[in-house]
KETOR-942964 format. One record per atom (N, C-alpha, C): atom name; x, y, z. Coordinates in nm, 3 decimals, always signed. Each point is the difference from the previous one (the first is absolute). Example, Ala and Ser with C-alpha at 12.3 -4.5 7.8 and 13.67 -1.06 7.14 Angstrom:
2
N, +1.319, -0.569, +0.780 $
CA, -0.089, +0.119, +0.000 $
C, +0.090, +0.120, +0.000 $
N, -0.035, +0.105, -0.072 $
CA, +0.082, +0.119, +0.006 $
C, -0.077, +0.109, +0.073 $
# end
This chain:
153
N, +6.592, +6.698, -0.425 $
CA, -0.043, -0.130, +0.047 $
C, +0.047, -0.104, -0.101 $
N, +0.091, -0.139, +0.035 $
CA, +0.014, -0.093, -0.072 $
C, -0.060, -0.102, +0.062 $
N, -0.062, -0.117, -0.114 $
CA, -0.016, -0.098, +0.061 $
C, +0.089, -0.130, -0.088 $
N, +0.021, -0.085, +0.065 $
CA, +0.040, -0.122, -0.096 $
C, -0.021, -0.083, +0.107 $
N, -0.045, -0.112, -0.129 $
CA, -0.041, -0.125, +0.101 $
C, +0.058, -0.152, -0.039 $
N, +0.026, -0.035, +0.117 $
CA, +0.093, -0.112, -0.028 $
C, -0.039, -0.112, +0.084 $
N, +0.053, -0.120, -0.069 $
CA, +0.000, -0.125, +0.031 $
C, +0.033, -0.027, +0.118 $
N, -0.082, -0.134, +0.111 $
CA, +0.038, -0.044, +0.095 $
C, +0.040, -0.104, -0.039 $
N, +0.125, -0.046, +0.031 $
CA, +0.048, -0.128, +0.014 $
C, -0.025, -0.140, +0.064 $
N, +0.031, -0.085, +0.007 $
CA, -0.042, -0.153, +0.099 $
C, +0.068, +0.025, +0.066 $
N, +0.075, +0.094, +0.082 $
CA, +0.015, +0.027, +0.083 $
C, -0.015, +0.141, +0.085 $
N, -0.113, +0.026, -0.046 $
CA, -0.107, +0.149, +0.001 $
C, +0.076, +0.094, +0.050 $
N, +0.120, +0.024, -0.115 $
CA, +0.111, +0.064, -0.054 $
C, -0.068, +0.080, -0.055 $
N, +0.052, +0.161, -0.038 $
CA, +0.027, +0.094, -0.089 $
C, +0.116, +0.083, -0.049 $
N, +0.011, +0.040, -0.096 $
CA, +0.146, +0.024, -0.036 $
C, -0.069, +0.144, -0.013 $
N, +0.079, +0.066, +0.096 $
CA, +0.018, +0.186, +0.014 $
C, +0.075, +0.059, -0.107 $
N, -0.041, +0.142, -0.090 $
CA, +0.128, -0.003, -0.081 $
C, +0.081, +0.088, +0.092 $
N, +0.131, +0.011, -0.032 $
CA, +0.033, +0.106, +0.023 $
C, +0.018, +0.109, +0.013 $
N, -0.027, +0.019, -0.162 $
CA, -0.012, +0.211, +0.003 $
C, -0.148, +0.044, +0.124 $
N, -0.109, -0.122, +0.039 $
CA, -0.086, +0.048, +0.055 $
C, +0.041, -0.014, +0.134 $
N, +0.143, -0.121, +0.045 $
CA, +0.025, +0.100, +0.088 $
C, +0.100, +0.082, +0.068 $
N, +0.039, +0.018, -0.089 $
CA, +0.068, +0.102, +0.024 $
C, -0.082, +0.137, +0.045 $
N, -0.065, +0.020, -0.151 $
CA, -0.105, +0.142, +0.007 $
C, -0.064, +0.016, +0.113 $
N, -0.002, -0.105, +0.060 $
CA, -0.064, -0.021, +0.169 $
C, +0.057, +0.052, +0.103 $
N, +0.150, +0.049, -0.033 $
CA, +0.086, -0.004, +0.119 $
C, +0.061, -0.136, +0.070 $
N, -0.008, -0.109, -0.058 $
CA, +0.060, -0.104, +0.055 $
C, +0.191, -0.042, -0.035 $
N, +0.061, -0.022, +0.082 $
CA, +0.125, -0.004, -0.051 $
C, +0.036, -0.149, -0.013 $
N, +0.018, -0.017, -0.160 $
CA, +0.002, -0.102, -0.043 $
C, +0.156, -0.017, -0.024 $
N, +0.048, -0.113, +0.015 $
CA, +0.127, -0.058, +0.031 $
C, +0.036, -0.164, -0.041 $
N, +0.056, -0.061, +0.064 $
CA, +0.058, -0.120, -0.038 $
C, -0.096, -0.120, +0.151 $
N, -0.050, +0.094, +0.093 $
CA, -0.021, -0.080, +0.106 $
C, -0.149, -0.032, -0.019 $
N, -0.064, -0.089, +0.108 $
CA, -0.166, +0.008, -0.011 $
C, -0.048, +0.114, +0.089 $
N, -0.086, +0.053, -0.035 $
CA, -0.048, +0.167, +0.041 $
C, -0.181, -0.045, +0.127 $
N, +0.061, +0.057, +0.107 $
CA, -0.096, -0.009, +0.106 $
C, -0.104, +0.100, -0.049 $
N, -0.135, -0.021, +0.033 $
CA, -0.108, +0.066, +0.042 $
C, -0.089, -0.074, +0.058 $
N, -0.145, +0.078, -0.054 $
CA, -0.121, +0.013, +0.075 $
C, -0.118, -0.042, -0.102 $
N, -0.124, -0.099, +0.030 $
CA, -0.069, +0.008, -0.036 $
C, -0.164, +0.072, +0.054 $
N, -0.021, +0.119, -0.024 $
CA, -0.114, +0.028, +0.058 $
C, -0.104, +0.001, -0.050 $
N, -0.128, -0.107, +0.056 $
CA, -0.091, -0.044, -0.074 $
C, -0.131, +0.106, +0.012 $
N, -0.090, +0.089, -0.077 $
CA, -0.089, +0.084, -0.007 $
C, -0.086, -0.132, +0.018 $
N, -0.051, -0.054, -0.067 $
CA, -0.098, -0.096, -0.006 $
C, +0.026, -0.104, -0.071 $
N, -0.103, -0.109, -0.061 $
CA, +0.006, -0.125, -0.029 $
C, +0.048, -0.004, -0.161 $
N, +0.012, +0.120, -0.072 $
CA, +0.031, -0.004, -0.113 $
C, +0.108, +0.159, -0.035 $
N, +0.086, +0.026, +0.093 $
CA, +0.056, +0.127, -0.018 $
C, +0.096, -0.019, +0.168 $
N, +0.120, +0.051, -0.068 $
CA, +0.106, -0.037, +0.068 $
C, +0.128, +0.098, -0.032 $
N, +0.105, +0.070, +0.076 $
CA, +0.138, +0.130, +0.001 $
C, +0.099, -0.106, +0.022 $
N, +0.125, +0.002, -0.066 $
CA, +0.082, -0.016, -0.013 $
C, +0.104, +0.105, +0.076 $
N, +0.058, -0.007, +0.164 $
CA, +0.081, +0.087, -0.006 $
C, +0.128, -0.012, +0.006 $
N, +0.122, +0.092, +0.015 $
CA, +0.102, -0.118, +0.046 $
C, +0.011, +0.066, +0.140 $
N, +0.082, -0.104, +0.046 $
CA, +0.051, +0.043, +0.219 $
C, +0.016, +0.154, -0.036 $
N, +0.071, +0.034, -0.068 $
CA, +0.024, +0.165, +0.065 $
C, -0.092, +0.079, -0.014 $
N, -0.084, -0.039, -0.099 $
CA, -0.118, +0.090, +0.007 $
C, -0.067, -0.009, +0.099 $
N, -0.025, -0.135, +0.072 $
CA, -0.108, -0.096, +0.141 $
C, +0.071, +0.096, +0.096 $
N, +0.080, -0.026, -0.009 $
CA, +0.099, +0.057, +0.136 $
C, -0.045, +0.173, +0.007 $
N, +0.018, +0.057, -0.071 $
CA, -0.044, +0.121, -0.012 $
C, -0.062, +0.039, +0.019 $
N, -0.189, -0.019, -0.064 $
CA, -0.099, +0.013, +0.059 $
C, -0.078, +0.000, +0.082 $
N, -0.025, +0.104, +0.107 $
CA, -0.051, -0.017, +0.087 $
C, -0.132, -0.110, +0.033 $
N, -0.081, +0.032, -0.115 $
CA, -0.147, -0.088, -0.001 $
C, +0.072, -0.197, +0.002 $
N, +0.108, +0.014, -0.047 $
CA, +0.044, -0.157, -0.047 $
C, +0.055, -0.070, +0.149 $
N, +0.073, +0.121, +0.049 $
CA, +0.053, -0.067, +0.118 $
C, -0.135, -0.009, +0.151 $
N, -0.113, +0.097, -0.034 $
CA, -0.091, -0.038, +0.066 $
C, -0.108, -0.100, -0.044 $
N, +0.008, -0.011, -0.106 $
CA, -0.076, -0.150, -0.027 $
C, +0.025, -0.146, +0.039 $
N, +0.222, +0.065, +0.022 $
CA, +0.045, -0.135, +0.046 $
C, +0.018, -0.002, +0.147 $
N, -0.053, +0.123, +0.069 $
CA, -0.015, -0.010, +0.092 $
C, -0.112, -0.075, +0.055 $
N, -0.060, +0.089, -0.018 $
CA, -0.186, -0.095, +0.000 $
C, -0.010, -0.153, -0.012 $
N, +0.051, -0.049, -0.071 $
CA, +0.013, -0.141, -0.041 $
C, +0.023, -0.067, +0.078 $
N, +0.149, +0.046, +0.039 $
CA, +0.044, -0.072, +0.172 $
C, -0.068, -0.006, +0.124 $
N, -0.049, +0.094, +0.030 $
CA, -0.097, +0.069, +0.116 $
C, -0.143, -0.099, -0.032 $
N, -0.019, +0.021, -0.125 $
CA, -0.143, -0.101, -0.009 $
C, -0.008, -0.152, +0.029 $
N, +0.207, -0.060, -0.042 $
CA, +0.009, -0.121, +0.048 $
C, +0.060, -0.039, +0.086 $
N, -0.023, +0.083, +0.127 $
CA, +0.026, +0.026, +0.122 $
C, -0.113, -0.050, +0.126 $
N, -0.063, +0.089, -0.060 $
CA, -0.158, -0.030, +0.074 $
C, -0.038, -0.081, +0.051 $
N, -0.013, -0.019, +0.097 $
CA, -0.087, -0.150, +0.077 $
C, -0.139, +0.051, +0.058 $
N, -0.057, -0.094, +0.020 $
CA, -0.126, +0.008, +0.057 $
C, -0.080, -0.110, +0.007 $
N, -0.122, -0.038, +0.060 $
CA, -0.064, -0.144, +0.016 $
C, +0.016, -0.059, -0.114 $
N, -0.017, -0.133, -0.009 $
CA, -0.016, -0.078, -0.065 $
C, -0.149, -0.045, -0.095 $
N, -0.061, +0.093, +0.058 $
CA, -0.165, +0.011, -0.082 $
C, +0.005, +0.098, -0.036 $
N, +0.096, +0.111, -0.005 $
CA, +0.010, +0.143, -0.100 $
C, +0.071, -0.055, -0.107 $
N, -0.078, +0.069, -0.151 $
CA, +0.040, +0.006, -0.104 $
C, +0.002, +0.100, -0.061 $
N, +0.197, +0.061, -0.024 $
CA, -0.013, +0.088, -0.096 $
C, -0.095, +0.026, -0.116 $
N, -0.018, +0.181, -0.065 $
CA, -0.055, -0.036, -0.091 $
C, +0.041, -0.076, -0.148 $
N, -0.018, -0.072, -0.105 $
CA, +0.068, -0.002, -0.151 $
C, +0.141, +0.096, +0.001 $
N, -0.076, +0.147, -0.062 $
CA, +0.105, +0.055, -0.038 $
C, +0.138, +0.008, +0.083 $
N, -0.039, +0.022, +0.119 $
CA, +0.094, +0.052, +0.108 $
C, +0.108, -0.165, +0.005 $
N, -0.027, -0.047, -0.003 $
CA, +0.033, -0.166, -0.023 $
C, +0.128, -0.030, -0.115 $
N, -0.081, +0.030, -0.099 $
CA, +0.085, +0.012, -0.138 $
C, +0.081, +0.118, +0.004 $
N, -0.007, +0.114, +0.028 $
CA, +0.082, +0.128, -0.003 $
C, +0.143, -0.090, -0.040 $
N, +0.055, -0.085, +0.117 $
CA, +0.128, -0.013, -0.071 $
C, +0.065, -0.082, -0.137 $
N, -0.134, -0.040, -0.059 $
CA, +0.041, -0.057, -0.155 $
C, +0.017, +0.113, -0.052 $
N, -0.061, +0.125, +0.050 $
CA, -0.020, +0.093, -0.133 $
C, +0.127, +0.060, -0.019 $
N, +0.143, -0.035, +0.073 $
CA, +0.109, +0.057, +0.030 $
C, +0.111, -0.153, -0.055 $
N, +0.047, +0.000, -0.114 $
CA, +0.076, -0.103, +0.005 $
C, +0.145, +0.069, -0.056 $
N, +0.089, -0.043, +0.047 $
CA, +0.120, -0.054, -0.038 $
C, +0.056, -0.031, -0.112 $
N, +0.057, +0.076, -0.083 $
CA, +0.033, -0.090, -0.124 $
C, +0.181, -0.007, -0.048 $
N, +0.029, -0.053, -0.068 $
CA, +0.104, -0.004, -0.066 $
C, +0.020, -0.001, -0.138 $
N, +0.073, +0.097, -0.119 $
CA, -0.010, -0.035, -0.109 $
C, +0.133, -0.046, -0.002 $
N, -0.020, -0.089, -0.116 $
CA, +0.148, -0.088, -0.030 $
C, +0.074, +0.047, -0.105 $
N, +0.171, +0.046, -0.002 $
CA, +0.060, +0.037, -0.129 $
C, -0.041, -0.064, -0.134 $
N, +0.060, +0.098, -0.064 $
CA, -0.041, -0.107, -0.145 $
C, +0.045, -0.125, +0.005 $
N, -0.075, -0.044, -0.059 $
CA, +0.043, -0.167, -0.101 $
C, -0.056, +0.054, -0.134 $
N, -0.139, -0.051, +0.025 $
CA, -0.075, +0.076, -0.111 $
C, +0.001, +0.121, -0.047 $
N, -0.082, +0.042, +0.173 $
CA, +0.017, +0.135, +0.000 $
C, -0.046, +0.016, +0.143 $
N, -0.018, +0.110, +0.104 $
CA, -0.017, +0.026, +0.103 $
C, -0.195, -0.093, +0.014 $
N, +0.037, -0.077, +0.097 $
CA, -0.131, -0.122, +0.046 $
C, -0.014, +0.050, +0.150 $
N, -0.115, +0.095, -0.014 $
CA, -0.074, -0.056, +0.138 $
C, -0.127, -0.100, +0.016 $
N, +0.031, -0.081, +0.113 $
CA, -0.104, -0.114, +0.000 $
C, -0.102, +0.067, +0.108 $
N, -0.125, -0.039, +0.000 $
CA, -0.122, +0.074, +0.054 $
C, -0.004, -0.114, +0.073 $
N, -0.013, +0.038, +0.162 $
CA, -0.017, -0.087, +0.111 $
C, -0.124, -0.094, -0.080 $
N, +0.019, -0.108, +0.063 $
CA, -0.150, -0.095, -0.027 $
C, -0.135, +0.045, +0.078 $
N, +0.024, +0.025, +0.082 $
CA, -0.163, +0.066, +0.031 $
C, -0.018, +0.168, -0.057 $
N, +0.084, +0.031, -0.048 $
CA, -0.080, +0.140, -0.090 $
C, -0.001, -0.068, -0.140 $
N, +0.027, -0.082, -0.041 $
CA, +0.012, -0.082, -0.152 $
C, -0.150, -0.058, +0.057 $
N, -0.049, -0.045, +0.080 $
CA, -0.134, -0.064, +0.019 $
C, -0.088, +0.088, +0.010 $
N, +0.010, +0.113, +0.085 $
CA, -0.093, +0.170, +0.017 $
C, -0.059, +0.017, -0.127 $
N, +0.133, +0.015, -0.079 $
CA, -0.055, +0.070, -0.098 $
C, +0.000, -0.082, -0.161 $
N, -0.057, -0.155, +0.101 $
CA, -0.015, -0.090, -0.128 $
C, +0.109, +0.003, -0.096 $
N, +0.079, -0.016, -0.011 $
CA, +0.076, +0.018, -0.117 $
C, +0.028, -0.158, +0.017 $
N, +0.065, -0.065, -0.110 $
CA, +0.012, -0.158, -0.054 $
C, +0.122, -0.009, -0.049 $
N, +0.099, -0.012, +0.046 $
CA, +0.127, -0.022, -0.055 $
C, -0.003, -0.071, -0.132 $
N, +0.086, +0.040, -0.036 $
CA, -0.005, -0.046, -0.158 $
C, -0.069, +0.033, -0.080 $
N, -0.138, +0.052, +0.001 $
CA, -0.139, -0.016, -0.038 $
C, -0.006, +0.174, -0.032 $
N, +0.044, +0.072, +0.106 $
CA, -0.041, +0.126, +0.025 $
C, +0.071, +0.106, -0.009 $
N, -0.034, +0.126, +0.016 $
CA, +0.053, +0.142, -0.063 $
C, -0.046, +0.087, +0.111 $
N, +0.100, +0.095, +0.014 $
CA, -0.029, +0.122, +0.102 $
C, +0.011, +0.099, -0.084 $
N, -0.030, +0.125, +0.092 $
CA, +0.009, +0.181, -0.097 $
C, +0.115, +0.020, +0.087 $
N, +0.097, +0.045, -0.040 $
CA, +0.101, +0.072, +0.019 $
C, +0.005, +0.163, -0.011 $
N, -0.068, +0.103, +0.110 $
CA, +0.008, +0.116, -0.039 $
C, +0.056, +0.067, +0.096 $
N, +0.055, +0.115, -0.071 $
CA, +0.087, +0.137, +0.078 $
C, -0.112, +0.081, +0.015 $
N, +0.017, -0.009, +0.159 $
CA, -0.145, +0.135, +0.084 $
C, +0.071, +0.064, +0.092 $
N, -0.057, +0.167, -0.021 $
CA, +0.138, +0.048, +0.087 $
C, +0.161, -0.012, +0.011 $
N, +0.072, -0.074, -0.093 $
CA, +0.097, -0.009, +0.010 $
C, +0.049, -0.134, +0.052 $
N, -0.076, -0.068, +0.050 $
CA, -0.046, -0.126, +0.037 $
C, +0.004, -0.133, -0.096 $
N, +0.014, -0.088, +0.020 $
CA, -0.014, -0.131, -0.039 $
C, -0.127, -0.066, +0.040 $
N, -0.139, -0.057, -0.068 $
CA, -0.091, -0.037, +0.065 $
C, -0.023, -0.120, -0.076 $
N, -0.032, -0.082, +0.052 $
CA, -0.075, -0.173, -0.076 $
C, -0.118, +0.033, -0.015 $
N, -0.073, -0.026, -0.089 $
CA, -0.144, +0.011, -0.021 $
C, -0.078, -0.138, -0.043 $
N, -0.083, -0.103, +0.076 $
CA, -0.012, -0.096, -0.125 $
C, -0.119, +0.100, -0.111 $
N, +0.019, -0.154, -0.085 $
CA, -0.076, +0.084, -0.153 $
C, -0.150, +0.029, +0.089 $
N, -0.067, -0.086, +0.006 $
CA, -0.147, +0.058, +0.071 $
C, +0.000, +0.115, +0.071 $
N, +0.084, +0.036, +0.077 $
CA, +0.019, +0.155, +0.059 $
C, +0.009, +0.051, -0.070 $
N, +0.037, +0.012, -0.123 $
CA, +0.074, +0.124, -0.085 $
C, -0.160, -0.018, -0.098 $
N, -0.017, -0.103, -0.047 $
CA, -0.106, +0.032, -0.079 $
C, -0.179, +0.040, +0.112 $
N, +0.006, -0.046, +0.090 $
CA, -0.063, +0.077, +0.084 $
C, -0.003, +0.162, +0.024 $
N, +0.099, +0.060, +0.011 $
CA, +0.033, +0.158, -0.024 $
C, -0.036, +0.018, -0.077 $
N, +0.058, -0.035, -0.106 $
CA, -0.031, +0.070, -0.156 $
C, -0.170, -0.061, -0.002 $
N, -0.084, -0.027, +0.024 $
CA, -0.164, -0.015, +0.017 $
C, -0.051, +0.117, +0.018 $
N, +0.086, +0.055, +0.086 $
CA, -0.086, +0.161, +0.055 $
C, -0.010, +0.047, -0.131 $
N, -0.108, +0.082, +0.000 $
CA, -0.035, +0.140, -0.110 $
C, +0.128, +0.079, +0.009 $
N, +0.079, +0.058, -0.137 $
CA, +0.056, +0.106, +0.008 $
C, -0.069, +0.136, +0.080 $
N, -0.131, +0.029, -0.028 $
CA, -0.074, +0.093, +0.102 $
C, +0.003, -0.046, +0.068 $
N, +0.034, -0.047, +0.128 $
CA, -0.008, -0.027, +0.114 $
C, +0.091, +0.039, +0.118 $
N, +0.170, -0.051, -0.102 $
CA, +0.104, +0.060, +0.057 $
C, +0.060, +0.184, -0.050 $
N, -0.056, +0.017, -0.105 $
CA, +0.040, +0.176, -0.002 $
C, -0.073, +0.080, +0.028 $
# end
């Protein structure tokens, strides 16, 4: 397990390193690199890229679902529930950008608001789970670590 945690930018920027992703399986190059943002909740968030999305069965039925949910019609005095509503924030789109600095992905503005973060101001966890790329803000991460070591072994 690594974690490192890094700066959001004023433009609620983060700079990815590389060796992390590489170690990810991501093929890093000269171009900007497509993926996926999949949001667990309001403070915890996967980094994937397209070929992994594409691959997964559970990914391509989530993006199924999504569509089908914003499909739906029905009266005008029916209201979906919350979650079922939001389902498709929890699925975003991302792009990381070649170096300048260094590889910048920018966090859509409404998951930069989810999960409170403050451009300029603020810091995410950067950790490898599963092999995975995950955002953590700091309150999530120091939330976990709250539990009792007896608790989780």
């Amino acid at each position: 397990m690594e974690c490192t945690i890094l700066k959001v930018d004023q433009d609620s920027r983060i700079l990815l390193p590389q060796a992390v992703l590489k170690r990810t399986g991501w093929t890093v190059g000269a171009e900007p690199l497509k993926g996926w943002l999949l949001i667990v909740g309001p403070g915890r968030s996967r980094l994937l890229s397209s070929t992994e999305f594409d691959r997964d069965p559970g990914c391509r039925s989530l993006l199924a679902t999504v569509a089908e949910i914003d499909q739906q019609t029905g009266s005008l005095i029916e209201f979906r529930g919350d979650p079922s509503v939001t389902l498709g924030l929890r699925l975003q789109q991302v792009e990381i950008a070649p170096p300048g600095p260094g590889w910048r992905l920018t966090l859509p503005k409404t998951l930069a608001m989810i999960m409170q973060i403050r451009p300029k101001e603020g810091s995410v966890a950067l950790l490898l789970v599963q092999e995975h790329i995950e955002i953590w803000t700091v309150e999530t991460l120091r939330a976990s670590m709250a539990v009792p070591l007896t608790e989780i072994i």
